[in-house]
N, C-alpha and C positions, 0 to 999 in steps of 0.2 A: 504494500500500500504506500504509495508517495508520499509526504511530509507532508501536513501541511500548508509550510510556507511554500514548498515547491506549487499546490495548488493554486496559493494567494497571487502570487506571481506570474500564472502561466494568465488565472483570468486578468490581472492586470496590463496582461500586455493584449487581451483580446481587441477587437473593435467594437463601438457599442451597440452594437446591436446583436453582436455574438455573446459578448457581456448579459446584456439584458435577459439573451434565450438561457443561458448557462446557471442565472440568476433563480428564475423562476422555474428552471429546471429543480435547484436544488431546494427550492419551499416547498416546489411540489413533491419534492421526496421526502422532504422532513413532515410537511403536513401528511403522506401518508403513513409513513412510521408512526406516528403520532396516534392517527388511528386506532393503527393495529396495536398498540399499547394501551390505549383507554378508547374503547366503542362508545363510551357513554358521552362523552367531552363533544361537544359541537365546535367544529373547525370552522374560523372566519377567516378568510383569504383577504389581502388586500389585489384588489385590480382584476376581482370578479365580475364588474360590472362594466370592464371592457368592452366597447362597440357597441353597450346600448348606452351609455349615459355622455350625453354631447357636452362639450365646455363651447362656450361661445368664442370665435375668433378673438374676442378684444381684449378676455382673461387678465392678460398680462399685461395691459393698460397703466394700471397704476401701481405698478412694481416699485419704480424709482423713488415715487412719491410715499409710500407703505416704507419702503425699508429709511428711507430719510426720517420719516418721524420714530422708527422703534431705534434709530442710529445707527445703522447697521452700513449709511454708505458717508 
């Protein structure tokens, strides 16, 4: 079984969107482990609602002005 860090490393040098798949690959194995170690536990996935749930184009509008007041730019 490779190290760890050998893992951390190999995703780090992915591109993002092999990142991303490799990502949700690994929840969704750990959510299924999870499972099969406690049936009763209800699993909540984050980015379940995928392709039905729209953000509008302008979302990110007022980013600059958001992080300026909590201080962040």
């Amino acid at each position: 079984m490779p190290q760890i860090a050998e893992v951390i490393k190999k995703l780090q040098n992915l591109n993002e969107a092999n990142y991303k798949t490799a990502v949700e690959f690994i929840y969704f194995l750990s959510d299924a482990q999870e499972k099969e170690t406690s049936p009763d536990k209800k699993i909540r996935r984050s980015g379940l609602g995928k392709g039905i749930i729209k953000s509008p184009e302008d979302l990110d509008q007022y980013n600059d002005e958001i992080a300026e007041l909590f201080g962040v730019v």
